[in-house]
N, C-alpha and C positions, 0 to 999 in steps of 0.2 A: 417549414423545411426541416423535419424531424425524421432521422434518419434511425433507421434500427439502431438498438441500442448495445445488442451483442454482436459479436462473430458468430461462426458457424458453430465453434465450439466454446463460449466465454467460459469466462473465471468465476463469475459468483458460488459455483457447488464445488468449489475446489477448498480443502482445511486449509487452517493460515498456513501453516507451514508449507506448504505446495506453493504459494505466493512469496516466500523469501529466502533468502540466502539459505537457510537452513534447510533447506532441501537438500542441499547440495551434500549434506552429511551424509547421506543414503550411499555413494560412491566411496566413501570412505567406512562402511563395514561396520558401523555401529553397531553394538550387541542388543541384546532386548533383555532386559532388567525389570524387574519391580515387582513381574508379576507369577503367579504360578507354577511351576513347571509342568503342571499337567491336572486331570480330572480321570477319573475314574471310568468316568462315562459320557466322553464327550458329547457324544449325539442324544443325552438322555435333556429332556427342556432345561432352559435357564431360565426363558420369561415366555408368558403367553401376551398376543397383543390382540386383543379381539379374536380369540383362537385360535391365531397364526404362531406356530411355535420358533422361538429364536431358539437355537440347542447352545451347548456349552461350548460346541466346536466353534461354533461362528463369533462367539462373544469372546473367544480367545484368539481368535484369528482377527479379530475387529481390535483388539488389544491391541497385540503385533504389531500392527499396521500403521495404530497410533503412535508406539513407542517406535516403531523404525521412523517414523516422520518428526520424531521429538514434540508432538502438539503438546502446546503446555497442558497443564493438568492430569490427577490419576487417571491413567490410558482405561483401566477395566471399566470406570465412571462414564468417561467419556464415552467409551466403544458400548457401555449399555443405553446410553440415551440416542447414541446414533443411530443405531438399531432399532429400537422402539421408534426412533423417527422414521425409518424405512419401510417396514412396517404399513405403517400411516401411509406413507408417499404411494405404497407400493398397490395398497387396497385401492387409492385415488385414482391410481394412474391404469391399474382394471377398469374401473368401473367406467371409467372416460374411452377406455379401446384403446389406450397410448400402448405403442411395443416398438422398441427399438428394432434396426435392424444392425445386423453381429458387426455389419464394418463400420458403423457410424458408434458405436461403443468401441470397437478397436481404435479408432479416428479418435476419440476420449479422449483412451489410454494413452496415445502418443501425444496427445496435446501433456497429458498430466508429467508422463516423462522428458519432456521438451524443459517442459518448466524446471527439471531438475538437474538441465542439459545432460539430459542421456537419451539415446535412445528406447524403444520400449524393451527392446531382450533386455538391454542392460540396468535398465531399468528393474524389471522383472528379476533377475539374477541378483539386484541388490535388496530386495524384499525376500525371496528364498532362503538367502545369507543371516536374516532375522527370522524366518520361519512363517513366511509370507506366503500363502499358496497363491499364482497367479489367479486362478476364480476370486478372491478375495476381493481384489482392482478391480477387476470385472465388475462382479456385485455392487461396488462403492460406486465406479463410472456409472455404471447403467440406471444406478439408481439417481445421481447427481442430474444424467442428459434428461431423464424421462420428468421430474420431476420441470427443471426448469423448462419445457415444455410444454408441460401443462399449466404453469402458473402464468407461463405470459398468454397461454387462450384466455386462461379465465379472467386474466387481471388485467393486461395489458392498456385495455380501452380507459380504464381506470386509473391507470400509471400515468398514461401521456400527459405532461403539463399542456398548458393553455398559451396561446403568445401573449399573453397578459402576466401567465406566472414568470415567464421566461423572463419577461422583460424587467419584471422587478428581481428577477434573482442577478440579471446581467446589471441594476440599473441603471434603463436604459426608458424607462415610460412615463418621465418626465416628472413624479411625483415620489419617489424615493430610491435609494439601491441599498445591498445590502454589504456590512461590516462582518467580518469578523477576529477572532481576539484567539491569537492561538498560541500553545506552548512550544517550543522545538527543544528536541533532543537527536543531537547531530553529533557522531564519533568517527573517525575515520578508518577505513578497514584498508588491509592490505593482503599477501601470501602468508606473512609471520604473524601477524595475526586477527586471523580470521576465523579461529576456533572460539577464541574468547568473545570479539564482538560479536557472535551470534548469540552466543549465548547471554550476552550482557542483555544485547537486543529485547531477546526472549525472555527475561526475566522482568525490562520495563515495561514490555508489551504487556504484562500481566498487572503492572501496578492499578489500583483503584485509587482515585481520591484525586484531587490536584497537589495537595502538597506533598504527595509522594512521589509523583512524578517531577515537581518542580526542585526535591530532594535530588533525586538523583542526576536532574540537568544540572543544579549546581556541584556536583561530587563527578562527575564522567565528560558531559558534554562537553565539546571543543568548539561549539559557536560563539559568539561575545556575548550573546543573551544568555549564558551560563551564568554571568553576574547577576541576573534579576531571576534566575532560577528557571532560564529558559521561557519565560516571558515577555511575547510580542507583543505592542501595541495593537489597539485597532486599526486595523487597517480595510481599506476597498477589498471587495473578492476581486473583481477586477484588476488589481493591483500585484496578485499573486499571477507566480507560473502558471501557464494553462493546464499542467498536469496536476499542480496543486488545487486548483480553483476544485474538479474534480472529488480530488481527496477532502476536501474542505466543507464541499456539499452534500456529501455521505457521513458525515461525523454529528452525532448529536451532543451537547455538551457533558465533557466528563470524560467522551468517546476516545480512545487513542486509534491514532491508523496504523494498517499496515505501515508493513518497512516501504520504508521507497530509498530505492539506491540511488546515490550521486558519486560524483567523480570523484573516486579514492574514502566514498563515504557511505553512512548508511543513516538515515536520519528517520525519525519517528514525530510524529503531531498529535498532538491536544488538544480540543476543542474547547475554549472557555468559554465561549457565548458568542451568541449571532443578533444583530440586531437589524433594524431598518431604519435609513436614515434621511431628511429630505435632500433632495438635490439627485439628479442622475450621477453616476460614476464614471471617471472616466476610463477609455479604454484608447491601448493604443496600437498601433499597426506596425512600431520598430523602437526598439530601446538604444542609442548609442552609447558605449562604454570602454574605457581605457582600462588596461588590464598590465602592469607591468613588474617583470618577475623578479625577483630575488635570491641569488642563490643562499644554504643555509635554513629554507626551512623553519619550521621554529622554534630554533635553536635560539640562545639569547645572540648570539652576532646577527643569524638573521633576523628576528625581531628589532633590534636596534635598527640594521640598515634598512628593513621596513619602514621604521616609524623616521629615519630622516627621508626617506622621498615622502610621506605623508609632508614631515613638515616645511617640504620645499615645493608642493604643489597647491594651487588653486582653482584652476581648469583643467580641461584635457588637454587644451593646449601645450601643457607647461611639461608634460610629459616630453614631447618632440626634443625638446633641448635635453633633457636629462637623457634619452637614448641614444644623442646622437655620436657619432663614431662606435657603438658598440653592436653588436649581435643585430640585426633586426629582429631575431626571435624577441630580443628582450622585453618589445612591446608589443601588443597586438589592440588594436583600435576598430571595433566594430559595430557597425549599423543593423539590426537584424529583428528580425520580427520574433516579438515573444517566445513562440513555437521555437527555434530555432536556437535559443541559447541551451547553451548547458546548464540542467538543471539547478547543479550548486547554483552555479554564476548566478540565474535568474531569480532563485530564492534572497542571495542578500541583496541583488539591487533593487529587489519593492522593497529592501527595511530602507535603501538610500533617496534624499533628496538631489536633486542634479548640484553635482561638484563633491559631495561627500565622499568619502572613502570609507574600505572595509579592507583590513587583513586576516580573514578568518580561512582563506581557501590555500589549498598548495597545490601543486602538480609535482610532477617526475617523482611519484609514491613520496610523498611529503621533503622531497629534497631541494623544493623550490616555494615559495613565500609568494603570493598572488597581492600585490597593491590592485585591488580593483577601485575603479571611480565612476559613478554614474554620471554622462555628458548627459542627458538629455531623453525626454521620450517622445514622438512622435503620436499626435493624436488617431485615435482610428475613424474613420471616417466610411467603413463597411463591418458589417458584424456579423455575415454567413456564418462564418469559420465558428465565431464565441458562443453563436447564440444553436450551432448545433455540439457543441461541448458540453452547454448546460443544459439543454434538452433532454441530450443523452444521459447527464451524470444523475436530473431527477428523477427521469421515469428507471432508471437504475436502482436509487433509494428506494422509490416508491413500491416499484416491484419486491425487494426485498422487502419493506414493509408490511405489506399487503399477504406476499407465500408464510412469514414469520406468525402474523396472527391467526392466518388459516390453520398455520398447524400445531400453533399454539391451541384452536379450539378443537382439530382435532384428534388433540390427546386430553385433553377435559374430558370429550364425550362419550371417553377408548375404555374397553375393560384391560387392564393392565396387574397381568400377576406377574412379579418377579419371586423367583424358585429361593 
């Protein structure tokens, strides 16, 4: 039961930054810095790649483009290996007969400026404002669509897991499943400030090493594994969110992930190791959870009156009585299937055993203090839904695995002058 594993238009040819908050700078008119003001001779080569000439125009417009999107790293670096990768893609994707047609490249573009929540004029209009020509996008989409096009003809057959792999990555085939061991770096963003955490974001995203990342979870991060430097136990994959299980089986150790946004947050992973273990894992089909709020924030009044409902509860039960005559908002008590939690919520309640508590979450933009407590998980007893999660999320890896070596080999086999 393996279900395509993109949309019509997916994410994988898309820069990180087109994937996260930081997009969102492009609306706000960022200047373009660092590089150049100009060349002499734009249209005169910058690089040959197999006799295909990149000019200076393009390598400067390829600039731009990186530095209005803030991709980390020197934009003129970056924008020449991208290039010389297009190049490569672009010789491949001749010789295979792949050509786009102009609206399914347009169809791209609006996906690429969707993710920016803009439209594509407006979009376009915030590239200009940097010195963006719109052929630019163009050139970058068409090359993104044609490309993963052709990697999933050649590769795809080769990508699909097996119901054998599936089952050991869900496990679920009776003779092991799989752990892994991950770091969190979790800050909370708001209107006020949301300039800074992107940029905090983006600067972790770049860290190398674990203990530089696990530096900065203890110096920034607002989870309680901030204490251990933002290290998680082992834990089940099955155990995590279904959106995280995803992000967890695309990360190779060392790996950081994208951002992934949660409520009033922006959180960043780790990959310290994966292992396989005996015994199937369990999986469940609804997590119950009592959830009960605090005003104050975490401020030290709210903190305090946090940790007395901590130390006046044992069950979910025990909540009923402390809410009673007040707000019904105050508590909310729900039964729901993994899918359906809110991200935050769902990430601390696999670090909880049932009855445990967690005050790490707030609502009403941090004006309110979250007592969450895990009642309980319902085992799953059907696995359509998981086992085409993880389907999709390996032949996902695998694909990317697969396009990366290809064109890792062919630029070994490329005559490549840079001017």
């Amino acid at each position: 039961m393996q279900q395509d594993v993109n949309t019509r238009f997916p994410a994988p040819f898309l820069s990180r930054a087109l994937k996260t908050a930081a997009a969102l700078a492009l609306a706000a008119g960022l200047s373009w810095t660092g590089l150049p003001a100009g060349a002499q001779n734009l249209f005169a080569p910058a690089i040959t790649v197999n006799d295909e000439v990149i000019t200076r125009y393009e390598l400067e417009q390829r600039a731009r483009f990186q530095s209005a999107l803030r991709v980390p790293g020197d934009p003129l670096k970056t924008a020449r290996e991208e290039l010389i990768n297009d190049r490569l893609k672009l010789a491949e994707l001749e010789q295979a007969g792949i050509e786009l047609a102009d609206e399914d490249v347009t169809a791209g573009m609006e996906e690429l400026a969707a993710r920016a929540n803009l439209s594509l004029n407006d979009f376009l209009t915030a590239l200009q404002q940097n010195g963006v020509e719109p052929q630019t996008l163009r050139d970058f989409t068409k090359v993104g669509l044609g490309w993963r096009e052709y990697t999933r003809a050649r590769f795809l057959s080769r990508a699909r897991p097996t119901p054998e792999e599936i089952d050991r990555a869900m496990g679920s085939a009776g003779t092991g499943s799989v752990q892994v061991l991950l770091s969190e770096f979790i800050v909370p963003i708001n209107e006020q400030n949301a300039a800074q955490v992107e940029e905090l974001i983006e600067q972790v995203a770049r860290l190398k090493g674990y203990d530089s990342f696990s530096a900065a979870a203890a110096q920034y991060s607002a989870a309680a594994s901030r204490n251990e430097g933002g290290r998680l136990p082992w834990m089940p994959l099955t155990k995590l969110p279904p959106q995280l299980q995803e992000v967890a089986l695309a990360l190779k150790p060392g790996e950081i992930s994208e951002p992934l946004p949660l409520q009033s947050a922006v959180a960043l992973f780790q990959m310290r190791g994966v292992r396989e273990v005996e015994g199937a894992a369990p999986r469940f089909t609804a997590i119950e959870y009592a959830a009960y709020h605090v005003p104050g924030g975490r401020s030290p009044e709210g903190l305090a009156a946090a940790q007395k409902v901590v130390d006046s509860v044992d069950t979910c039960e025990d909540f009923y009585g402390l809410a009673q005559g007040q707000d019904p908002s105050v508590l909310d008590v729900q039964s729901l299937p993994p899918s359906d939690i809110p991200r935050d919520v769902a990430l601390e309640l696999a670090k909880l055993d049932p009855n445990e508590t967690s005050t790490a979450l707030t609502r009403n933009n941090g004006q309110t203090l979250m007592v969450l407590m895990l009642c309980g998980r319902t085992a799953d007893l059907g696995e359509d839904s998981s086992r085409e999660t993880v389907a999709n999320a390996l032949t996902s890896q695998r694909l990317s695995s697969l396009a990366s070596s290809y064109l890792e080999q062919l630029r070994a086999d490329a005559r490549i002058d840079i001017k």
